[in-house]
C-alpha positions in Angstrom: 9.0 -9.8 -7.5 7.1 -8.2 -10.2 6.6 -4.5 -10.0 8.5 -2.3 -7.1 6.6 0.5 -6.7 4.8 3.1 -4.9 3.1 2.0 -1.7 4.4 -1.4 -1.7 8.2 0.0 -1.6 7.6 2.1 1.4 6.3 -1.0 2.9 9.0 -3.5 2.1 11.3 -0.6 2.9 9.7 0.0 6.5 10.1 -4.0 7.2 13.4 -3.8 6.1 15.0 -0.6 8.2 12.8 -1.6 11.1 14.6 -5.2 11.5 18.3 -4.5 11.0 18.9 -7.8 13.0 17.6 -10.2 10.2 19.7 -10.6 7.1 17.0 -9.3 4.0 17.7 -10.6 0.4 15.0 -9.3 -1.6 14.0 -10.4 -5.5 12.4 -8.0 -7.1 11.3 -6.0 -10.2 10.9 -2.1 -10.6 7.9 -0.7 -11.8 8.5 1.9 -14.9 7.6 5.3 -13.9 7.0 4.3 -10.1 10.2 4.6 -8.6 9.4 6.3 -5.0 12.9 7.6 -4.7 13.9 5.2 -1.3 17.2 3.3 -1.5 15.8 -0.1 -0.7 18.5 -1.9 -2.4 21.3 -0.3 -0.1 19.3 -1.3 2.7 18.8 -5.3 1.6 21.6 -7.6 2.6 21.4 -8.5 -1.1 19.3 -7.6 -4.6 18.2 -9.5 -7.1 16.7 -8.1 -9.7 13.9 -10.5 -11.2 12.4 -10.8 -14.8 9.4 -10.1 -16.4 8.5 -13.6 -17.5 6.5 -16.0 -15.0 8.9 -18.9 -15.5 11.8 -17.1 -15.4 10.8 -15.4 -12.1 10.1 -18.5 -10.9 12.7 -20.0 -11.5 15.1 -17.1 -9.8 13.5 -17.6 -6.8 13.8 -21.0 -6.3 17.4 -20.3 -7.3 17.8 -17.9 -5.0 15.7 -19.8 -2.1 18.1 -23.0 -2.8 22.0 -20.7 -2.5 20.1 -18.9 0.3 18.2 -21.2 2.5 16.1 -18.3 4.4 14.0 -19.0 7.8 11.4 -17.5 6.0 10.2 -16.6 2.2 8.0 -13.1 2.4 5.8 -12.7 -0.6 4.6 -9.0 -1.8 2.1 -8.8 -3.6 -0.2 -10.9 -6.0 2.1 -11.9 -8.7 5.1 -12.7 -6.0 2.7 -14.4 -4.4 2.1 -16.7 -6.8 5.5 -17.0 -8.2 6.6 -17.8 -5.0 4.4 -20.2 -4.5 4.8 -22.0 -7.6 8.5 -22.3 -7.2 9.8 -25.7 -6.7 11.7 -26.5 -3.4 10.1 -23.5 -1.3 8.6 -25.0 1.7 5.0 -24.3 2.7 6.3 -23.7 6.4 8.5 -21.1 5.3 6.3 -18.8 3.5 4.5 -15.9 4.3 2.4 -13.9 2.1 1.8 -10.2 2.1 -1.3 -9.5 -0.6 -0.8 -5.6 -0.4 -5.1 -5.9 -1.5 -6.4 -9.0 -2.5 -7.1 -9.3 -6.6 -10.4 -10.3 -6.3 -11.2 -6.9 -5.0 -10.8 -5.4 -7.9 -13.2 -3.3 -9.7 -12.3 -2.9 -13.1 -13.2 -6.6 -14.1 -16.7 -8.7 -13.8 -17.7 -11.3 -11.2 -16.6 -14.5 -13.1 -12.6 -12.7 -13.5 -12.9 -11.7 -9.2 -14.3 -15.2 -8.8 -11.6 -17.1 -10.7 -8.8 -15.1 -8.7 -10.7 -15.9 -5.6 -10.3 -19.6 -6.6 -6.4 -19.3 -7.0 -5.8 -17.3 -3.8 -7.5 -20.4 -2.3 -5.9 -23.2 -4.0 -2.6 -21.5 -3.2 -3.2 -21.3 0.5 -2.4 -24.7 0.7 1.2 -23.3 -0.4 1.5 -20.7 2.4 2.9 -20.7 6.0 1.1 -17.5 7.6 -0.4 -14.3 6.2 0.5 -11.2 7.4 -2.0 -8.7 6.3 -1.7 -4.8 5.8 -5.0 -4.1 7.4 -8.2 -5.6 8.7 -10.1 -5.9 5.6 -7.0 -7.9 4.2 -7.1 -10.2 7.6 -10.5 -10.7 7.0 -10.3 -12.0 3.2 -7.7 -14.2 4.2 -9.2 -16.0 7.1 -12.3 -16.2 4.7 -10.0 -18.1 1.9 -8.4 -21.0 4.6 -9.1 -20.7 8.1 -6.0 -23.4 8.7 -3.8 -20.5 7.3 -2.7 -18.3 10.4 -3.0 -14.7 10.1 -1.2 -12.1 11.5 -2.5 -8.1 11.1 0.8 -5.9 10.4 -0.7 -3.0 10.0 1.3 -0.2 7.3 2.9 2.5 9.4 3.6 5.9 9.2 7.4 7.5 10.0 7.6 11.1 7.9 10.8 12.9 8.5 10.6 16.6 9.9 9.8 18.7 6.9 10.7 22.2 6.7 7.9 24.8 7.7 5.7 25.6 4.8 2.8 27.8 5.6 -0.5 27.5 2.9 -0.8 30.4 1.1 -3.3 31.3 -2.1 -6.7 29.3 -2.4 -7.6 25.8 -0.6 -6.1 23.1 -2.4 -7.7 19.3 -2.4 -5.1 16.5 -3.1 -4.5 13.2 -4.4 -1.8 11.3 -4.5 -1.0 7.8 -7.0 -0.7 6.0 -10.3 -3.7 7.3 -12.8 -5.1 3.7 -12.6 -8.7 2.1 -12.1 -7.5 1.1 -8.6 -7.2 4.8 -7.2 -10.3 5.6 -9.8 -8.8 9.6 -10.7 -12.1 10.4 -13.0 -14.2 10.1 -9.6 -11.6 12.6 -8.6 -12.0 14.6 -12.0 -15.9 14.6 -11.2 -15.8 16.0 -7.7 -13.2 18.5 -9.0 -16.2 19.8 -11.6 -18.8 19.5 -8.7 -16.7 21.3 -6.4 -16.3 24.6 -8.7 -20.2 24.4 -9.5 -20.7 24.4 -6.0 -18.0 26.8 -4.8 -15.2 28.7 -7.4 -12.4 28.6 -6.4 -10.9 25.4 -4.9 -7.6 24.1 -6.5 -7.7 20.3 -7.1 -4.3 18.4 -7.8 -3.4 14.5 -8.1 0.0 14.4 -7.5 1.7 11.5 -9.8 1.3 10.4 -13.3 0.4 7.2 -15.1 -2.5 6.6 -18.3 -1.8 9.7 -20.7 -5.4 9.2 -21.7 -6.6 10.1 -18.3 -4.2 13.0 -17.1 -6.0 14.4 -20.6 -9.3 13.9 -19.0 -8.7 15.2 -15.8 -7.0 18.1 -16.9 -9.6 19.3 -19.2 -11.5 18.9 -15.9 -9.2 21.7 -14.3 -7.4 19.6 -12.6 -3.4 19.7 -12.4 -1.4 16.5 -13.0 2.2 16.9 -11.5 3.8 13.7 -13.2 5.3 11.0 -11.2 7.8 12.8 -8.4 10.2 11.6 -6.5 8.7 10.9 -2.7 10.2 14.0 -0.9 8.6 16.0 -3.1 5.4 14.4 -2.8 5.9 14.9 0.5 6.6 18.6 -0.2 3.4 18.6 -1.9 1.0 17.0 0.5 2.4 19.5 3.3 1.3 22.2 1.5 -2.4 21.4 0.6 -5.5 21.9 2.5 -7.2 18.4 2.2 -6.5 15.0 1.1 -9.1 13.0 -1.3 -9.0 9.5 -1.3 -11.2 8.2 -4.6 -9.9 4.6 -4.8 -12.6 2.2 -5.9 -10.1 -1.3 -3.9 -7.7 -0.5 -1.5 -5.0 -2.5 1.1 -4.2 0.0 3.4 -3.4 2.9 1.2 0.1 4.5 2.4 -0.5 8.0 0.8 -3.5 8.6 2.8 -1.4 7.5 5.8 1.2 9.8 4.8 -1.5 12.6 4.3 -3.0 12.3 7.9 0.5 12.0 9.3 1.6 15.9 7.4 -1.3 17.1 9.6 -4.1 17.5 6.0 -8.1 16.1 7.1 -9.3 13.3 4.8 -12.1 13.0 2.4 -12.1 9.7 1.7 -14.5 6.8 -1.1 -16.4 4.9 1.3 -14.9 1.2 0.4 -14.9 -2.1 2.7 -10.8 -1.5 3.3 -11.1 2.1 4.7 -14.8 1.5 6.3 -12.5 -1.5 8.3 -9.2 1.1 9.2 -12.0 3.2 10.8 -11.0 6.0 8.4 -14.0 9.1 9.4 -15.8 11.3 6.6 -16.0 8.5 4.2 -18.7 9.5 1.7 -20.0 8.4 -1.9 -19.9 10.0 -5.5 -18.4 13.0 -6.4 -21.1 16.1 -5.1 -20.7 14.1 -1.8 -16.6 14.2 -2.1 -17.3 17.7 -3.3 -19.2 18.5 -0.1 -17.0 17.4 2.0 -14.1 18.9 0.9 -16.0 22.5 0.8 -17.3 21.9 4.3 -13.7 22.0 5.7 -13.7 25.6 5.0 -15.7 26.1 8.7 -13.0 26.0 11.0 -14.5 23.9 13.8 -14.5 21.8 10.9 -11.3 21.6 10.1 -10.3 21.0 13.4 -12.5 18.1 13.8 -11.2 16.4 10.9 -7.5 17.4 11.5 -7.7 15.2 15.2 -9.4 12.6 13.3 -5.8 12.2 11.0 -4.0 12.4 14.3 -6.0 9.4 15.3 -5.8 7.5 12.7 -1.8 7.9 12.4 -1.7 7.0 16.1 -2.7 3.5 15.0 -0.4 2.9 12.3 2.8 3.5 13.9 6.2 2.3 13.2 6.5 0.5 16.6 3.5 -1.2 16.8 4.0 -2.0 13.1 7.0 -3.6 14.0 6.4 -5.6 17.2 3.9 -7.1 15.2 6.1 -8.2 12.3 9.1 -9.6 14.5 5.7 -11.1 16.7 4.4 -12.8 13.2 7.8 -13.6 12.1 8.3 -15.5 15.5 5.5 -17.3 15.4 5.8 -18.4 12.0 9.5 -19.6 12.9 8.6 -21.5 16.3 5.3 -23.1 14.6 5.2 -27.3 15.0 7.4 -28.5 11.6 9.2 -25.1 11.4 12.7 -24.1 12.0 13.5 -22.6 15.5 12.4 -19.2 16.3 14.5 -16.2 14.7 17.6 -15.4 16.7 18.6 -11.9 17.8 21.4 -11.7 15.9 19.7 -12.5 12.5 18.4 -15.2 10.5 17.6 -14.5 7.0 15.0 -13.9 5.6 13.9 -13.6 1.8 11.3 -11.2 0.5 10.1 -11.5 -3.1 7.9 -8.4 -3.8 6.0 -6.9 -6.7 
């Protein structure tokens, strides 16, 4: 509904190859410069492409809700969440809410700003049918903001195709993957880069994707390489050739790149933050010498190893078919609910996502 990019593509992609029985019209907007490269709109039974202004994008999904008439309205995201909310004639049975990481996580503003998105997420419950969170830090928040909401944990999945063999060669690389934003926090990145190379010479550190000019500046006068934003095959490329993955983020949902880095076989060094800490996610560690450490630490073998069936593990609980028994599960139960429409048939009611 807003933005279309990144991690919250792969997501409303997943839901919508994984349910070819239900009929997906999907209004949304794409993010400049965040285009993952996945055909989502060949995939939707029908695209709408939304605009930038609130009551305009309001107003298109009501529009669309009205010519449509879906058994459910899925929300992505913060903005679409609101937007959809907002929209006249969208019943509070019918939607369900998807908050890809709640707003008042965030980190880049102060207390009063967290606490006044707090306060809408809240008021708007009273506008929602069902959440259906990414992880179980998400499921949490949201049972905290209206225990009469009914939540349903979807976790994100992981489905990589087969990638051609490409052995590591020259020295250990360390990894990230995102928009340069204060979500995924890249100078913490930047600083365990410098701490790294005072510890050890030698390590190669890249973040793989592109955003503030301002801070691919920074970090590469730090030493690190900034490839730009890349299309998501060749992140893929990418990640299957490094020797570690670095997770710096200061908020998080359930970040897809770190799923996809644990499913390409890399170990994690991950920001210790209340969304990972919840996923189970091992080696999570604090400030940059301590990112530093750990990445330097997987040089010991038995190490490596360790943290390599740790991935595995972690991969093992995010896969597509649990991710989507429990989607058609929530849908179902959303659908067969007391005041609700009858539960989805096999052969496809529609549905309606609106996603950011």
């Amino acid at each position: 509904m807003v933005e279309l990019g990144s991690g919250v593509t792969s997501v409303v992609a997943d839901y919508v190859r994984g349910t070819p029985e239900i009929e997906h019209h999907v209004l949304a907007r794409q993010r400049s410069g965040a285009d993952t490269g996945e055909d989502l709109k060949g995939a939707a039974s029908s695209w709408t492409e939304l605009p930038a202004e609130p009551p305009r994008a309001i107003a298109a999904v009501a529009r669309t809700v009205h010519r449509v008439r879906p058994d459910l309205v899925h929300a992505h995201s913060s903005y679409s969440g609101l937007y959809v909310r907002l929209a006249p004639g969208v019943p509070r049975r019918r939607v369900v809410y998807t908050p890809h990481c709640y707003g008042f996580e965030r980190r880049d503003i102060g207390p009063v700003a967290r606490s006044g998105i707090r306060g809408v997420e809240a008021g708007l419950s009273r506008r929602t049918g069902a959440v259906l969170a990414i992880g179980p830090r998400e499921a949490e928040l949201a049972r905290s903001l209206d225990p009469a909401v009914p939540v349903h944990l979807v976790r994100n999945a992981v489905d990589l195709p087969p990638l051609p063999s490409a052995p590591r060669s020259g020295p250990p690389e360390a990894v990230a993957s995102g928009r340069l934003s204060p979500q995924k926090d890249p100078l913490l990145f930047a600083a365990a880069a410098v701490a790294a190379r005072e510890l050890s010479p030698g390590t190669r550190w890249t973040w793989i994707g592109g955003g503030d000019e301002a801070v691919t500046a920074q970090l590469r006068s730090c030493g690190v390489e900034v490839t730009g934003w890349l299309p998501r095959d060749e992140v893929l490329r990418r990640l299957s050739t490094a020797s570690v993955y670095v997770h710096t983020a200061a908020w998080e949902g359930c970040p897809m790149t770190l799923l996809e880095a644990a499913a390409l076989g890399l170990p994690v060094v991950a920001r210790r933050i209340p969304a990972l800490s919840a996923m189970g996610i091992p080696r999570l560690v604090d400030g940059p010498r301590e990112i530093a450490r750990g990445v330097l630490r997987l040089d010991d073998p038995g190490t490596r190893s360790r943290a390599v069936a740790e991935s595995r593990a972690v991969v093992d609980r995010h896969s597509p078919q649990q991710q989507m028994a429990a989607l058609r599960a929530a849908y179902e139960a959303v659908c067969s609910a007391p005041g609700r429409r009858a539960a989805l048939p096999s052969d496809g009611a529609s549905t309606s996502g609106a996603s950011e």
